[in-house]
N, C-alpha and C positions, 0 to 999 in steps of 0.2 A: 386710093392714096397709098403710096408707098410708109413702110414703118419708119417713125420718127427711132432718132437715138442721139445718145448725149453724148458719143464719144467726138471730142472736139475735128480729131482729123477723119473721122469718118465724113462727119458735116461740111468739112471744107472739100472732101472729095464727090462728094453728090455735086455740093455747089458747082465744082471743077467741072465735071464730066456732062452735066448738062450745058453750062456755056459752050465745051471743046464739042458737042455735039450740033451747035448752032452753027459756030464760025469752022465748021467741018477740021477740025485741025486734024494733023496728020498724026500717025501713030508712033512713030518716030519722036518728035517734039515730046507728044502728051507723055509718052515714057519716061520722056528725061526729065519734065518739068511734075511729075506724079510723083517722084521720088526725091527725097534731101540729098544734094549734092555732098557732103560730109556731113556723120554723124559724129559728138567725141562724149563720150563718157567717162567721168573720173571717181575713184574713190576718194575720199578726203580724211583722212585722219586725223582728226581736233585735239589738244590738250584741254578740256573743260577745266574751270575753275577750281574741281574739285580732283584734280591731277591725274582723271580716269583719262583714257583715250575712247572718241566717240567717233564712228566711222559714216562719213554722210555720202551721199551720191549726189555730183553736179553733174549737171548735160550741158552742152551749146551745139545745136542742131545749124549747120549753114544751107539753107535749102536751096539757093542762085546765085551765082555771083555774073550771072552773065550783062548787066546794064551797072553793074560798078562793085567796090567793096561790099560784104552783106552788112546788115545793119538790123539788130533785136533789141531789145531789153533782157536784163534779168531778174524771175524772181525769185523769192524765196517762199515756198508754201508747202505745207505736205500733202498739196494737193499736184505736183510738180510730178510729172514724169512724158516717159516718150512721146507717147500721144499726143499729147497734150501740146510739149515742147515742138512738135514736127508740124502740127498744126497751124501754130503761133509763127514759126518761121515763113512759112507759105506764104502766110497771111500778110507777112510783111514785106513778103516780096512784090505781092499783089497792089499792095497798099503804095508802096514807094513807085511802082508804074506806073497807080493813079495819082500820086499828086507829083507828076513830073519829076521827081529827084534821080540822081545817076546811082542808085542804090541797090546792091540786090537784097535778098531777107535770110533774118538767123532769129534765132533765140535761144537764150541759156535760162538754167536755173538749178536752184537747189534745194533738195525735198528737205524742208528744213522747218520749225516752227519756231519763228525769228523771239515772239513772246518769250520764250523760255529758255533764251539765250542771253547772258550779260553781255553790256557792250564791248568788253575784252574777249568775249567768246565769238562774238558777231564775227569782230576785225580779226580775227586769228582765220576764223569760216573764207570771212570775204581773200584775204591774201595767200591761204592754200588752192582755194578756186582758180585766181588769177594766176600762180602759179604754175599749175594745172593745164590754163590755157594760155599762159605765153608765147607759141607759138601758131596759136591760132589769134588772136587780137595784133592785132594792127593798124596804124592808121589809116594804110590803103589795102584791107583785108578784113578784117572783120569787126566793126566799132560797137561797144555796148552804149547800153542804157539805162535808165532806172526800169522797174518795173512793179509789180504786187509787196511793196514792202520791203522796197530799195529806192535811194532817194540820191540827193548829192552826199552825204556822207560816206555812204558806199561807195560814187564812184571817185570820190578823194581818193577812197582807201585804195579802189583798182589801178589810180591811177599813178599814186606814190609806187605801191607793189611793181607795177609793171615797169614804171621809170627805175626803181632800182638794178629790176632784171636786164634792163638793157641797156645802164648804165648812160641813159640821156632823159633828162626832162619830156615826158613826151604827154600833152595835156588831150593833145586831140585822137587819141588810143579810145575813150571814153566822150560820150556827151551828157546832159542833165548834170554837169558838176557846177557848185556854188560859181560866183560873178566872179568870185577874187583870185581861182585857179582856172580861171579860163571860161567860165559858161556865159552864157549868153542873156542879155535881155529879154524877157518876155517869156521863157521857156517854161516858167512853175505854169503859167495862165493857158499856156499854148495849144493841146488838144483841148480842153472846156470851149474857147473860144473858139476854135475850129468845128464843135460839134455846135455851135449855136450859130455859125456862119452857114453852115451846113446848113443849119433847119430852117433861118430866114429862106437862103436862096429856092428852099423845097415850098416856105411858105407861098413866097411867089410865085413858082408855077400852079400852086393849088388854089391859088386866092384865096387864103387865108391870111384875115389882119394878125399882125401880130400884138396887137394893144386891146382886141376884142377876146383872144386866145387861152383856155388855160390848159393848163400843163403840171407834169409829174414827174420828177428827177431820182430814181433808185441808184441811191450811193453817191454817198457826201464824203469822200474823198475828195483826194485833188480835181478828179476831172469832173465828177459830180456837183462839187460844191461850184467849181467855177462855172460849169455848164447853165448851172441856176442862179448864181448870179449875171451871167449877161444874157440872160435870158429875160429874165427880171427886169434887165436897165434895158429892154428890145420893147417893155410892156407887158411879155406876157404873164399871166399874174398865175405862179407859182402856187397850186394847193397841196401837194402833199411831197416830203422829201427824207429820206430815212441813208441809214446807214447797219452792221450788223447789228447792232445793238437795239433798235426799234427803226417805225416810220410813224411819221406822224403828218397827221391832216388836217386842215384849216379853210372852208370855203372861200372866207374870204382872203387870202392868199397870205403865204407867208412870208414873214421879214425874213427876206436870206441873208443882209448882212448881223444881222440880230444872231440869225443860226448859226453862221458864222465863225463871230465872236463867241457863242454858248460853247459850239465845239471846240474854239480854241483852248478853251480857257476849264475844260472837260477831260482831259487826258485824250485829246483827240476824239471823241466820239458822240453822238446825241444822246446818250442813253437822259434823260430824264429831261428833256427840254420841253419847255411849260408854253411853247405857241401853238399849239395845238391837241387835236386828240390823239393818242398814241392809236393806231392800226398796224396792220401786219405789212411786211416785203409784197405777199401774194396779193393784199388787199386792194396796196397803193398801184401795182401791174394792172388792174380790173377797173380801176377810178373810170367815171365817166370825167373825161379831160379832150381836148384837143388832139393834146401832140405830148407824147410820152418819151419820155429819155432813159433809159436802161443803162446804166453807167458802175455799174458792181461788177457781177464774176456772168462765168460762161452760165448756159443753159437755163436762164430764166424764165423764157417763155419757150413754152412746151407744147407737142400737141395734146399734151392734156389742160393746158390754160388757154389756148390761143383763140379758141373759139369764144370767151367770156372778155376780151381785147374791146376796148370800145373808142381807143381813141382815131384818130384820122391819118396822124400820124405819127412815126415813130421814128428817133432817130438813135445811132447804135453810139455811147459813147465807149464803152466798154468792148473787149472783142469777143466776138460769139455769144452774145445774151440770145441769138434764138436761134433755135434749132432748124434743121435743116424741115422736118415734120411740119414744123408750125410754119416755117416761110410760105409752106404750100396753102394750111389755113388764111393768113394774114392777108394774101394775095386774090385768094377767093373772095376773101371779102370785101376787096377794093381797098385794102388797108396799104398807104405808101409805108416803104421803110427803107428810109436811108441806111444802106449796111456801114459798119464798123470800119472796113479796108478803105470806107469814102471819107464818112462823118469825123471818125478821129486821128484822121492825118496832119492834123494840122501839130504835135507833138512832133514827130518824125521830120516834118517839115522846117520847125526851128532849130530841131536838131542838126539838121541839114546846115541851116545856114551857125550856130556854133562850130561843127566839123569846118567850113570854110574860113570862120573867122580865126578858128586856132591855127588856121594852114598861114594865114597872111599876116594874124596880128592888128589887124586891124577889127575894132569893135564899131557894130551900130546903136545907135540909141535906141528904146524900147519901141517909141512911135513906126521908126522907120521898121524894123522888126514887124511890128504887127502889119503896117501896111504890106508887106512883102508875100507876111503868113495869109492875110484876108485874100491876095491876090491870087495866091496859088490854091488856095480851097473853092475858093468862085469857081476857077478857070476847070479844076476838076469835077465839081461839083455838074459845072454845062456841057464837060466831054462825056459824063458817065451817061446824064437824062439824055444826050443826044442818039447814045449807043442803046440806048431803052425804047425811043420812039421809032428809032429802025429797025429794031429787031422785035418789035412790040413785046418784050419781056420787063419783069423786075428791074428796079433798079442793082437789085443783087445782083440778076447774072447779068445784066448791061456792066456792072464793074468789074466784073470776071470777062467777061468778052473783053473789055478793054485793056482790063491790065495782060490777059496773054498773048491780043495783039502785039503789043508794044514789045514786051517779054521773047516772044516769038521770034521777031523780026532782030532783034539784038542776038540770041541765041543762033540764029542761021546767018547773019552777017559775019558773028566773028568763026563760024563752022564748027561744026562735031564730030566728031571720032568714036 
């Protein structure tokens, strides 16, 4: 077994390189698509509340643009840098191949610790960034997104900054922004519900009920929380579910909207919720459970956890919760895992259709939204397994084979130099 490692684009270039070594790809391609099409790094100089100047560094890495505009999130973490960011990019270029969008992949962000920023500090942060990047954002160029601790307020504020810079209203520069500046129905719920589409469709091929099933969700954020709640309303009965703050376990399943409403009404977070026993992050990973949801930060399962793994299946809500080491554990042991580039596309996928509704002005109601987002995670979901059983691999590298087919064949149509 090759050495496991946690650096994010190291693991997406294993993944890479064993797919391009299946589907024989040329060397040519692989070079151009191994490397981010532009990188941009900026300094930021802040006025902080306290009149000092504090100097941060943003990135937005654009790794393809060759099947349409790139398309990332940004976040803010001090855990933010190149690596990381170039990884993230790939990732979503892979991602938007597999759920059919005309998209290529980016990602920005800023090494920044948002807690210790007042909201006048934030918005000063968020509109030097955007300035920064104004000539990289675009609406047929490069479009953000929320991401680790950016939300619609954030992309208000990108999207006020940049319409100033260029002197027209422009909504669809950015996606994830509130109903009333242009965002879309259904968008806060969209990747949860997409990773719980995901896991039905994977139940099915394993024949697994979903109302005999239980199951574990690490990280009660956005996509966390909603991953467990419709998961919940699928039947399967929810035993353990945590956030940074604790995890907590309950055999007999937990009330998620209970959890919910606890975290709402908590400064955002579980720390003291009284439905269960408090256990650890590493704990709730090891639960004997079904089907396990990884929905928090990178490198969660490791080859040094992978082998203590007991569920059957795992599906990735989060990007990169496992290592490239443990995929190799996980697999040996017959463990399926829906990857992240498959499972939480259904986010990117509403975003998709927001970017087309700001283009026409035309809005869809929520229903029609989901029906649209359910159709296109199905439909990826039966291209990725199909590319799995013919190449009897992972589903991992089946969605790496597929999305550099796809990738491939748009990069040599429109030609290279």
């Amino acid at each position: 077994m090759s050495k496991d490692t946690t650096n994010p684009y190291e693991s997406m270039i294993r993944r890479f390189d064993v797919a391009a070594k299946i589907m024989n790809l040329d060397d040519d391609t692989y070079n151009i698509l191994k490397t981010p099409h532009r990188q941009y790094l900026a300094s930021l100089p802040i006025k902080m509340d306290d009149g000092k100047i504090q100097v941060f560094e943003g990135y937005r890495i654009v790794h393809n643009t060759s099947r349409g505009p790139s398309k990332g999130g940004i976040r803010y973490s001090m855990d933010v840098n190149l690596d990381e960011v170039k990884a993230l990019a790939a990732w979503m270029t892979w991602k938007c191949a597999i759920a059919d969008i005309p998209y290529g992949g980016a990602k920005g962000g800023i090494t920044v610790d948002p807690s210790k920023l007042s909201e006048g500090e934030l918005e000063r942060l968020t509109r030097a960034y955007t300035a920064a990047m104004v000539d990289v954002f675009g609406v047929d160029k490069d479009i953000p997104a929320p991401d680790v601790a950016t939300g619609p307020r954030v992309m208000s504020w990108i999207v006020d900054e940049y319409s100033k810079l260029k002197g027209a209203f422009t909504p669809g520069v950015v996606t994830g922004k509130p109903i009333h500046l242009g965002g879309s129905e259904g968008r806060v719920e969209a990747t949860g519900r997409g990773v719980t589409v995901a896991a039905m469709e994977a139940m099915k091929k394993i024949k697994m009920d979903p109302k005999k099933a239980i199951g574990a969700v690490q990280g009660f954020g956005n996509v966390g929380s909603i991953t467990a709640k419709h998961m919940d309303e699928h039947g399967v009965r929810i035993v353990a579910i945590s956030d940074h703050t604790g995890a907590f376990y309950n055999p007999k399943g937990i009330n998620i909207e209970k959890a919910i409403a606890y975290r709402n009404s908590n400064h955002g977070v579980l720390k003291g919720f009284a439905d269960g026993t408090e256990i650890t992050n590493e704990d709730l990973l090891t639960l004997d459970v079904d089907v396990l949801c990884p929905c928090a930060l990178e490198n969660q399962i490791t080859a040094a956890n992978a082998d203590q793994i007991k569920a059957q299946l795992i599906v990735e809500g989060a990007n990169g919760p496992i290592t490239a080491g443990a995929d190799e554990i996980l697999t040996g042991k017959g463990i399926i895992v829906v990857p992240d580039i498959l499972a939480n596309g259904g986010g990117v996928t509403v975003s998709y259709f927001e970017w087309t509704q700001n283009r026409f002005g035309y809005y869809y109601p929520e229903d029609e939204i989901n029906r649209r987002a359910d159709r296109y995670m199905i439909n990826a979901f039966q291209n990725v397994w199909s590319v799995g059983e013919k190449h009897k691999v992972s589903l991992r590298i089946a969605a790496y084979i597929f999305a550099l087919e796809k990738v491939t064949i748009s990069l040599k149509s429109r030609g290279v130099y």
